[in-house]
C-alpha positions in Angstrom: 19.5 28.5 -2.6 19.2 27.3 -5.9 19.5 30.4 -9.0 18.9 28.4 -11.8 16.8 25.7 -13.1 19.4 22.4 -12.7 17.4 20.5 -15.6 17.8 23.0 -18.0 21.3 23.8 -17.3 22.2 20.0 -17.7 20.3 19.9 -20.6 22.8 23.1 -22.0 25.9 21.8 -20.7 25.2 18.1 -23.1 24.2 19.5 -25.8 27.9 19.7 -27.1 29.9 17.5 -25.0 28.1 14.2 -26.8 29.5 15.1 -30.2 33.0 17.2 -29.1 35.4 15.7 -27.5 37.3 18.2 -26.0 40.6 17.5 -28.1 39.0 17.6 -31.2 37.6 21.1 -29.9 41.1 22.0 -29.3 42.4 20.5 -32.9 39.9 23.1 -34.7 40.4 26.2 -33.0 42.8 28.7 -32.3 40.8 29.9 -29.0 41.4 27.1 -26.6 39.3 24.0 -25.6 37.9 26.0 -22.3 36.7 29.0 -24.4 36.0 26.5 -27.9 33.4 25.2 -25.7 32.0 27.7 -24.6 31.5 29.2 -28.4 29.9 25.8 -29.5 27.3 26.7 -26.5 26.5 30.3 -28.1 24.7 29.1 -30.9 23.4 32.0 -33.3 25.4 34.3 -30.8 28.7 32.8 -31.6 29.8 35.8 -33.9 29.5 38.2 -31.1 31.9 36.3 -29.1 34.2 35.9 -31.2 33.7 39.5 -32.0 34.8 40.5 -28.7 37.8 37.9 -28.8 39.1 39.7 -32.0 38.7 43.3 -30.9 41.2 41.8 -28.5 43.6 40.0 -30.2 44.6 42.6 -32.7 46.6 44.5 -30.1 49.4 43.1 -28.3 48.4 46.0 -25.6 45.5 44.6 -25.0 47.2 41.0 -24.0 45.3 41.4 -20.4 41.9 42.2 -21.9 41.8 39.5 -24.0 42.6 37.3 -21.1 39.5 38.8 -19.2 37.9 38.3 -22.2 38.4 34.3 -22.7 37.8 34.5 -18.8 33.7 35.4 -19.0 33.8 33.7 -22.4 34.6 30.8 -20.7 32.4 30.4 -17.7 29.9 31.9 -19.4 27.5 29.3 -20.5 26.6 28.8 -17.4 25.0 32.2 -16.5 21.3 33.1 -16.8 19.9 36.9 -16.7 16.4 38.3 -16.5 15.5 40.2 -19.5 16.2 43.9 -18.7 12.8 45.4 -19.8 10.3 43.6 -17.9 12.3 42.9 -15.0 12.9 46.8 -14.4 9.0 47.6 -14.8 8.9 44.8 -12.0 10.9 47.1 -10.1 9.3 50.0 -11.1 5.6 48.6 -9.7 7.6 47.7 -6.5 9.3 51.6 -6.1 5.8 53.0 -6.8 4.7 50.4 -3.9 6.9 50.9 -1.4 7.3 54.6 -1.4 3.2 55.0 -1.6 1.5 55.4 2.4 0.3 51.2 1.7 1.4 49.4 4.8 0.6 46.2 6.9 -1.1 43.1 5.4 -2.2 45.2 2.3 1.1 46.5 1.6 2.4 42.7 1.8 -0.5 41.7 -0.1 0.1 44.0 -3.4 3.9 43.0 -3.2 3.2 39.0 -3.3 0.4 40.2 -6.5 3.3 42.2 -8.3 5.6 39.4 -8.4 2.8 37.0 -9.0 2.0 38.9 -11.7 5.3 39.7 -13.2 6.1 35.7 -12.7 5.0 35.2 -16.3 7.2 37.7 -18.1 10.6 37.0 -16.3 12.0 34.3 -18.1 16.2 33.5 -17.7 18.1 33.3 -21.1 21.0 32.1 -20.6 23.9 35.1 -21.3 26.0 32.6 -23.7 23.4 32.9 -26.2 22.2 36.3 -25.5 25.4 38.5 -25.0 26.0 41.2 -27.5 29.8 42.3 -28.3 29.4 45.6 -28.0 28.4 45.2 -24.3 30.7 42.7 -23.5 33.7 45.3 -24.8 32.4 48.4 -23.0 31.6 46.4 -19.9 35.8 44.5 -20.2 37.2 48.3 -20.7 35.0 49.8 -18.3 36.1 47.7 -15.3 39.9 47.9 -16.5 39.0 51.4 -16.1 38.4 51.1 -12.6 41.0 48.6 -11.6 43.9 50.7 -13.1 42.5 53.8 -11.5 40.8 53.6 -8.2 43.3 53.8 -4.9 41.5 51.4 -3.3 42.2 48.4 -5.9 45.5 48.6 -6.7 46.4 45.7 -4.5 44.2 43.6 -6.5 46.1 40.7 -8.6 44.7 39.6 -12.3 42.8 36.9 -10.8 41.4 39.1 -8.2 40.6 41.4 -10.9 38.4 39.0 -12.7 36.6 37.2 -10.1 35.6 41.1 -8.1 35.8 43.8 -10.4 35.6 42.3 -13.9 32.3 40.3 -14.2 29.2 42.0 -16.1 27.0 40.5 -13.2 27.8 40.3 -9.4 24.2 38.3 -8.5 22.8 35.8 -11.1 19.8 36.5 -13.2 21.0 40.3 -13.1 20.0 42.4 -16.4 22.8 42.4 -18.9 23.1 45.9 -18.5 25.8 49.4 -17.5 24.5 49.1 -13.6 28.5 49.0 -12.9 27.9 53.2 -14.3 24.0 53.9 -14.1 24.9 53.4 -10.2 28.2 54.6 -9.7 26.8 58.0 -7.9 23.7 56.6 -6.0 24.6 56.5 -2.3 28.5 57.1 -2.2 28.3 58.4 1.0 32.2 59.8 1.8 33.6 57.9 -0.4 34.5 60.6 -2.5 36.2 62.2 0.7 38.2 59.6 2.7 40.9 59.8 0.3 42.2 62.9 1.9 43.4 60.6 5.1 46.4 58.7 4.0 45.4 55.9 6.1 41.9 55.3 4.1 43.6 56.9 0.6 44.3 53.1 -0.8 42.0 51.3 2.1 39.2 48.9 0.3 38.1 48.0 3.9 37.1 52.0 4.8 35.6 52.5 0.9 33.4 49.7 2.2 32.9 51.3 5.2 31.7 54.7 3.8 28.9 54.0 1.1 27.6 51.3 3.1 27.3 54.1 6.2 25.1 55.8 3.6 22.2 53.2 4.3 22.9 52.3 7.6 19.2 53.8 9.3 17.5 54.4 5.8 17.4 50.7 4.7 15.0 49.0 6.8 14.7 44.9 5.8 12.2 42.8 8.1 12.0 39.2 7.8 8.2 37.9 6.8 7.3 34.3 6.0 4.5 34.8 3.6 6.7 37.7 1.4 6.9 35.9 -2.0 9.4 38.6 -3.9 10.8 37.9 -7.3 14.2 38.7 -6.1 15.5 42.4 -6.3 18.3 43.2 -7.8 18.2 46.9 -8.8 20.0 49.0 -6.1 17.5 52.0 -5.7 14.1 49.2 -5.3 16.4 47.6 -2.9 17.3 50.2 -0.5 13.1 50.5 -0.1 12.3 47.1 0.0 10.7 46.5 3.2 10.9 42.5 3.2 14.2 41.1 3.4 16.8 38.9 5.5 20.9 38.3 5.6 20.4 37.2 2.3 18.8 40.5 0.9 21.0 42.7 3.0 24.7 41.3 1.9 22.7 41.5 -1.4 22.5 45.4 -1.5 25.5 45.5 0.0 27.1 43.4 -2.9 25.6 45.5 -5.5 26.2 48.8 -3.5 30.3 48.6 -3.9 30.5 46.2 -6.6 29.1 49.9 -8.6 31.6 51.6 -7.0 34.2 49.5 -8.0 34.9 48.1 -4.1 36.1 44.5 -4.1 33.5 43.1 -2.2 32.4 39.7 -2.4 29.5 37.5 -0.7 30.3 34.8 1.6 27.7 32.4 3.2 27.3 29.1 5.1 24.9 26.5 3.4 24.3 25.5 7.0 25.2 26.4 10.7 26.8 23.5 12.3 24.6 23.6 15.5 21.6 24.9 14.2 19.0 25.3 11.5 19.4 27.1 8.4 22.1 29.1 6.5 24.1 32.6 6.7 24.7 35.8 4.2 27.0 38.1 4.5 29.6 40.4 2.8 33.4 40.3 2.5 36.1 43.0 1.6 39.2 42.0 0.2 41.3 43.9 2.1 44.2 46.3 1.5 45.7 46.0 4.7 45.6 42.9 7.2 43.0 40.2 6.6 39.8 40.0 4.5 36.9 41.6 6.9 33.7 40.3 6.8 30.3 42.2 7.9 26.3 42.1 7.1 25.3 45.5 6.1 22.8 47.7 8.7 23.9 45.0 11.0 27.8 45.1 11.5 30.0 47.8 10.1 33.4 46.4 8.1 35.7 45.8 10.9 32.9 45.7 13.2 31.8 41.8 15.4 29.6 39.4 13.1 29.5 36.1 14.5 32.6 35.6 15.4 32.0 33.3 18.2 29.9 30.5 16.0 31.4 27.6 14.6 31.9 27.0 10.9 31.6 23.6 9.2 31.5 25.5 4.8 31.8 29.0 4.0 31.8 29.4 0.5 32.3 33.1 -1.7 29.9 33.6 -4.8 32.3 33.8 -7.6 32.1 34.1 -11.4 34.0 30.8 -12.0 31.8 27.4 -11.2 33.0 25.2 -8.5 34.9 22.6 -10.5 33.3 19.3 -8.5 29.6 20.2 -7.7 30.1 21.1 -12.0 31.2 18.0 -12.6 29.2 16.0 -10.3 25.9 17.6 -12.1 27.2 17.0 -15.7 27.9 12.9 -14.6 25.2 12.3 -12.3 22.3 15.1 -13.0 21.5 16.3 -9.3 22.8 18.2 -6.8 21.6 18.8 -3.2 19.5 21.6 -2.8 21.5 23.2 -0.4 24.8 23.1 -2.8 22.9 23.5 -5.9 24.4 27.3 -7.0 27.2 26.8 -8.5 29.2 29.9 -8.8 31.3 29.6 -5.6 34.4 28.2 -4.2 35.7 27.3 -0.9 37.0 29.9 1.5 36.5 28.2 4.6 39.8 28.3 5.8 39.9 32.1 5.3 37.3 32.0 9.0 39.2 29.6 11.1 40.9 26.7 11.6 40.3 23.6 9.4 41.7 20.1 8.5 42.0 17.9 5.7 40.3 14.7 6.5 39.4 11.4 4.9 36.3 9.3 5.9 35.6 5.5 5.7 32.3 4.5 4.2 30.0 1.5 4.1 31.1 -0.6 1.9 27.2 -2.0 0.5 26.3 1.9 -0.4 28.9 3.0 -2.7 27.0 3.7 -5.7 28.2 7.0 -6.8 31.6 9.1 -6.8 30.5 11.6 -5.3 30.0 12.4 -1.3 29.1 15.1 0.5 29.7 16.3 3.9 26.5 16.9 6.0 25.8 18.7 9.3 22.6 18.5 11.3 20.0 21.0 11.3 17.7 20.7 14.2 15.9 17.4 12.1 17.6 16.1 9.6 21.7 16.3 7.5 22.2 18.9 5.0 24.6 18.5 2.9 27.5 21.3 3.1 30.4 20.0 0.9 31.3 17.9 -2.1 34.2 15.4 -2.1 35.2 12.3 -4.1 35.5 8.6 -3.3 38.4 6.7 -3.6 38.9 3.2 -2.1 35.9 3.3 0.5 37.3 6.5 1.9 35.5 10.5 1.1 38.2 13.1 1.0 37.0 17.0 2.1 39.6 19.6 2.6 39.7 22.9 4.8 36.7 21.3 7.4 35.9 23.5 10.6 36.6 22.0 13.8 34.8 21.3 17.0 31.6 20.0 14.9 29.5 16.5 14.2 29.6 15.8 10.6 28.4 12.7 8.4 28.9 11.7 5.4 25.7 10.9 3.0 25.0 10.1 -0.7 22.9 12.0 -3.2 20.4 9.9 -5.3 16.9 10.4 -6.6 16.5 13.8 -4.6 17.4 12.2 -0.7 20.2 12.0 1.0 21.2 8.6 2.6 24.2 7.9 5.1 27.2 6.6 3.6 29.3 7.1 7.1 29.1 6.7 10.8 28.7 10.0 12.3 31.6 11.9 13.8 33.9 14.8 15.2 36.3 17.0 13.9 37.5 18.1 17.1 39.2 21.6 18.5 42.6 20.1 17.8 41.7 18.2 14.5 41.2 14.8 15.5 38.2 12.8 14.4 36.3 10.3 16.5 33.1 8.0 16.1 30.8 8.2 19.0 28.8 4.8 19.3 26.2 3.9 21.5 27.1 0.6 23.6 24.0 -1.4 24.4 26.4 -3.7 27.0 26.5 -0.5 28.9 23.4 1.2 30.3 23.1 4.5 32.1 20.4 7.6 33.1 20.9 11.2 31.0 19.2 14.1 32.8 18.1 17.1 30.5 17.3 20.7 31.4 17.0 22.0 28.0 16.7 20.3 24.4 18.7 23.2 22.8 21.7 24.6 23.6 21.6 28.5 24.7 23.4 31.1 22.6 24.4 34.6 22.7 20.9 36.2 22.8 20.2 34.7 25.6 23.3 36.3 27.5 23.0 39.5 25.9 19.6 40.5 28.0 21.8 38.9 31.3 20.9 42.3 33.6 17.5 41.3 33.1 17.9 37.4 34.6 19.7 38.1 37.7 18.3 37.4 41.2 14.7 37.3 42.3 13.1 36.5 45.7 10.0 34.4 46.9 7.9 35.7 49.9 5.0 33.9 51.8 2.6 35.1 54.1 -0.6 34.7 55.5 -2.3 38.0 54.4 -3.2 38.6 50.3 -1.6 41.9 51.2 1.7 40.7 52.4 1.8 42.5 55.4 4.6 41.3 57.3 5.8 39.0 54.7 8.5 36.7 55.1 11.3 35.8 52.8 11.7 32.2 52.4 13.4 31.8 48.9 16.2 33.7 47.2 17.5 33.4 43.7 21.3 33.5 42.6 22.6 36.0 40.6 23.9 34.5 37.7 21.7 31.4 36.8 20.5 32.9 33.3 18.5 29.7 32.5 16.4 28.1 34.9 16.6 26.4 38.5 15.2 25.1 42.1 15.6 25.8 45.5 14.0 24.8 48.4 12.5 27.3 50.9 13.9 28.2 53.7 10.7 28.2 55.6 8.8 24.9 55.5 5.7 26.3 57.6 2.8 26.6 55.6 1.2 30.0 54.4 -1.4 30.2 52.2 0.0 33.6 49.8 2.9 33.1 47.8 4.3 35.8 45.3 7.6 36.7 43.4 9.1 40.0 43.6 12.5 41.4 42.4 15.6 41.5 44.7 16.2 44.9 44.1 14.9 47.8 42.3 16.1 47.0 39.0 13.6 44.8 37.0 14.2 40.9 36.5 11.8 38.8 34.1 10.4 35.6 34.7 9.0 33.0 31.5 7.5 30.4 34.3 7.0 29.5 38.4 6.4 26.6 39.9 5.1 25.2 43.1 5.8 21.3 44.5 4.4 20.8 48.4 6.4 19.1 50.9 5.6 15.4 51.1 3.6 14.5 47.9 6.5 16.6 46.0 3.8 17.1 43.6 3.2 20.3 41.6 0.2 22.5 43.0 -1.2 25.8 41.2 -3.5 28.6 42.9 -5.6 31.6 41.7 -3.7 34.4 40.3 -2.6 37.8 42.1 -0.6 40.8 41.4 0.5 44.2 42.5 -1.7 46.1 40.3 0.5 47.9 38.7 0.2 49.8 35.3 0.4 48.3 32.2 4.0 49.6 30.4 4.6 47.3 27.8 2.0 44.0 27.6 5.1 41.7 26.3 6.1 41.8 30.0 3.8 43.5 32.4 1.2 40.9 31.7 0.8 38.8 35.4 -0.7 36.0 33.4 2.4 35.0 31.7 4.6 33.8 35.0 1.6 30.4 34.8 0.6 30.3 31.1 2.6 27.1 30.7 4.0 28.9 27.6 7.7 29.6 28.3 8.9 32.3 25.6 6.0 34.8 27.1 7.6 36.6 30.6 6.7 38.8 33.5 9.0 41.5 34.7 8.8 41.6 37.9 10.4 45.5 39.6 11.1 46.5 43.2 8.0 46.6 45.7 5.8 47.8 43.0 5.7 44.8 40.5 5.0 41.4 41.3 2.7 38.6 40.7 2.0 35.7 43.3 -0.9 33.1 44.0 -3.6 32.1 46.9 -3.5 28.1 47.6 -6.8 28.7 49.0 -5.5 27.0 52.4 -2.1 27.1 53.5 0.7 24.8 52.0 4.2 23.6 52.7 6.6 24.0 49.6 9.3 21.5 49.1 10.4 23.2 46.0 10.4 25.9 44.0 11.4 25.8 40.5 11.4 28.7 37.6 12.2 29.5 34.1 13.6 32.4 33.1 13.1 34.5 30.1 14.9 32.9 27.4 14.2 30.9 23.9 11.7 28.2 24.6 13.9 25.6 25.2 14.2 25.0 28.8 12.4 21.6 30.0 9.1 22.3 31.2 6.7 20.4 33.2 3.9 19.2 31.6 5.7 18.9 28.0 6.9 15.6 26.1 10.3 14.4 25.1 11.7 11.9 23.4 15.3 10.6 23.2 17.1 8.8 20.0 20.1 7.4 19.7 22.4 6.8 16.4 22.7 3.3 15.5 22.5 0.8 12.1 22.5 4.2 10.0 19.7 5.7 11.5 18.0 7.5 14.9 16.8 4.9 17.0 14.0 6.1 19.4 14.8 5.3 22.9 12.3 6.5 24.8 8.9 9.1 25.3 8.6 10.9 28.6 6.8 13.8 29.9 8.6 16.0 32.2 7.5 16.5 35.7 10.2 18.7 36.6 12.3 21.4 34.8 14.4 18.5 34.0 14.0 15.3 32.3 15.7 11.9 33.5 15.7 9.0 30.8 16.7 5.7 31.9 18.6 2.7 30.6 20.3 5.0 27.9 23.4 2.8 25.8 26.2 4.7 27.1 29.0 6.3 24.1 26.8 7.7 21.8 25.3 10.4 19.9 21.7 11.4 20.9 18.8 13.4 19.5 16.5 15.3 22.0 13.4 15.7 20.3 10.4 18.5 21.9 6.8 16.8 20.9 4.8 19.8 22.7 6.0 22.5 21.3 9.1 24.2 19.4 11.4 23.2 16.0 14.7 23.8 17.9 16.1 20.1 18.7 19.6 19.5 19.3 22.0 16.3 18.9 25.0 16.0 21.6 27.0 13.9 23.7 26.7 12.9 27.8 30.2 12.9 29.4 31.1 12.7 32.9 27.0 13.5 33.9 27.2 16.5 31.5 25.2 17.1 28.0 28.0 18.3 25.3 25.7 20.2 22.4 26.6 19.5 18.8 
């Protein structure tokens, strides 16, 4: 997440503040401590500051543009850019790259060799001592240009003004350069048109709207591990890139209407609250009703994006630093990786419903000022907010609800808990969950992760099901001993209806729509152990081999499937003598994270600061019973076979409650 080097940017932000006190700054100049300071970071580029400051202050007219001025003047030092020569032949390699016929590994391969190769030339100045006055006058009149101009901004106040439409960057490291006009005509879409409709005439959120339509099946972005891009932050190489996540995508769509003049801004999570890893995405500030928020070539403006997660820190890229994490690098010289970008500020409250709260802390660990507010990612806390200590206690304001928090310390590069961990509830209230070790219990688990949306979103395809035996591999005259309900989307049991013993066993579909299957399995009556037998299917043709493979219903792997489809598709198995089933039990297709037999679990508990491991345990079943469990607390299910996806939660009243 991190932009810029943190030990050179310390390095820049001491190099004044040892000799000038910020009074004596103010005593000597007629500019203002802020922007004094900011002047003393410029070095040889001081004149070209001030330069722009004077232009300014000789007309009483220009009262607003020489507060925009002092505005970038002030945050200024710390901004870095890529030089503009060598980072646009960068993107020229990559255009010539992605529109040649290369594809596949080699096409990946020559991308990872450009940037490798380009690596060496690309080195950040910062823009304090860089800047030329001339740039910084055209790019201040430009965008006053736009703002007094364009329908769609008038709502915008000053402050608006100079956090969405004034900067001379809208990503950091971007070429001091006239992108705001070089692409103010690529890919406008209807913009140009919508104005005729009195309804979209002065409507930010339908500007949006139309030059991100524009992209919306051109731009293709797929996510690859091994892609190792110097980022890209010239529009036209972007729209071809073919490497890219959230990230990349709200990028584009940043840049796209920041050229245009749209107020768009870019909003992300650090981390999901229930989950691993963090979230991109773009905001309009909206004319009309609330601010919308979308991810371009995934949700239009206006259009669902997440709105069913839960929130613990959204922040919004800004111009301005945040205040604290600034301060907090400047006294102590670190920052968490995950809250190490400094241009942001807190909009949390702008996504749902928060509260104000105030943590106690152990007393032996307060060492610093400084806490932050951590969530857990699937393995360890990442640190989502900043707050201060006073008396024992860590303040955060605007925290999302309904999620398990703690509080941890920042030192030497690790993150160490300063709290007990806890709940912000629905309704605001915060509790401690504690494991009692006076009071002992059993927790049963069918999955180690909770299931989401995905999951529900394929639900016509995890409906139903039926199990037939018979005494025949051909199934003549089969009988139907099992059925499967409707709307268990996960995985389940039953016991046969028929306890008689046949040898053939298959699965078929209840109807003639189709109905996948991850994993089946067979326990005989009496020894309740699990049996296996050879393989059979139906023969039929191969469609697609991500689900017409037989194999995958008993390849112990449960994210592979079988869809099984009318009389014509399914897949069964010869015991090789006949059996009597006291259970069957399947999985269905899903996201890995059901129980399965054969597989190794562990449980922890929180105590003393730390997980505790409670126990190890391979499942038999498509559940998992651990015994002897301290009763209260927060737990940690931990997969050892297979999978990253491990989940913390509660046990209440028999039931697992995912945080």
């Amino acid at each position: 997440m991190a932009l810029i080097k943190i030990n050179e940017m310390l390095r820049l932000f001491r190099w004044t503040s040892a000799v000038f006190s910020v009074a004596a700054i103010a005593a000597c100049s007629h500019y203002g401590a802020a922007v004094e300071k900011a002047l003393r970071h410029a070095g040889d580029n001081r004149p070209e500051l001030e330069k722009v400051l004077e232009h300014y202050r000789q007309d009483p007219a220009d009262s607003l543009k020489y507060r925009a001025a002092e505005y970038l003047i002030r945050y200024m030092p710390y901004h870095t850019s890529y030089p503009a020569k060598p980072y646009y032949a960068y993107c020229d390699a990559l255009d010539s790259l992605f529109s040649s016929a290369t594809e596949g590994d080699e096409l990946l391969e020559k991308t990872n060799a450009i940037a490798a190769g380009f690596g060496r030339q690309l080195k950040l100045s910062y823009d304090i001592r860089v800047i030329g006055a001339d740039y910084l006058i055209w790019n201040i009149d430009y965008s006053f240009g736009l703002w007094r101009t364009l329908n769609y901004l008038r709502h915008l106040r000053f402050e608006e003004f100079c956090e969405y439409v004034l900067p001379y960057k809208c990503a950091e490291k971007q070429p001091l350069d006239t992108w705001k006009r070089d692409w103010r005509d690529y890919g406008r879409g209807e913009l140009d048109h919508i104005g005729q409709i009195r309804d979209y005439k002065y409507n930010a959120r339908r500007a949006a709207e139309a030059v991100n339509f524009q992209f919306q099946d051109s731009v293709k972005m797929r996510r690859v591990k091994d892609a190792k891009l110097i980022e890209v932050l010239r529009l036209n190489t972007l729209a071809k890139q073919p490497y890219g996540d959230c990230r990349d995508r709200s990028r584009f769509g940043l840049l796209n209407c920041r050229s245009k003049g749209i107020p768009v801004a870019f909003d992300f999570t650090p981390n999901w609250p229930d989950r691993s890893g963090g979230h991109y995405w773009n905001i309009v500030l909206a004319t009309k009703r609330r601010n919308v928020d979308y991810e371009p070539f995934r949700s239009y403006p206006g259009s669902y994006h997440y709105t069913d997660n839960g929130l613990a820190k959204v922040f919004r890229e800004t111009y301005a630093p945040h205040p604290l994490l600034l301060e907090a690098l400047e006294r102590e010289g670190s920052l968490p990786a995950s809250l190490s970008y400094l241009f942001m500020q807190d909009v949390t409250g702008e996504y749902g419903r928060t509260v104000d709260i105030s943590v106690p802390l152990f007393r032996e660990r307060l060492r610093t000022k400084y806490a932050y507010l951590a969530v857990f990612d699937n393995s360890k806390w990442v640190p989502v907010d900043i707050g201060r200590i006073r008396r024992n206690r860590a303040s955060f304001a605007s925290v999302g609800r309904d999620i398990l928090y703690l509080v941890v310390g920042f030192r030497d590069g690790e993150t160490v808990p300063m709290s007990e961990p806890f709940i912000v509830d629905s309704r605001g209230d915060v509790s401690y969950p504690r494991a009692d070790t006076t009071r002992l219990g059993s927790i049963r688990l069918d999955r180690k992760f909770p299931a989401f949306t995905h999951i529900y979103s394929i639900r016509k395809y995890l409906q139903r099901g039926r199990i037939q035996a018979a005494d025949n591999p051909d199934f003549r005259g089969a009988k139907t001993v099992a059925e499967f309900p409707e709307w268990n989307l996960l995985a389940g049991e039953t016991a046969p209806s028929d306890t008689l013993p046949y040898r053939y066993w298959r699965l078929m579909s209840s109807s003639e729509k189709s109905t996948d299957f991850a994993e089946l399995y067979f326990y005989e009556k009496g020894t309740g152990q699990r049996i296996t037998g050879t393989l059979l299917s139906s023969g039929a043709a191969v469609r697609n081999p991500n689900y017409d493979t037989p194999g995958h219903i008993s390849d112990n792997d449960p994210i592979t499937y079988f869809a099984v489809q009318d009389s014509t598709r399914w897949v069964g198995f010869d015991f090789g003598k006949p059996v009597s089933l006291e259970t069957i039990a399947y999985i269905r297709r899903g996201d890995g994270n059901t129980i399965c037999p054969g597989d190794e679990y562990e449980l922890h508990y929180w105590q003393d600061g730390g997980w505790k491991l409670h126990d190890r345990k391979k499942a038999e079943r498509i559940y998992v019973d651990f015994d002897s469990v301290p009763l209260g607390g927060l737990y940690y299910v931990k997969g050892i076979s297979r999978g990253e996806q491990n989940r913390t939660f509660l046990y209440e009243n028999g039931e697992v409650v995912w945080y």
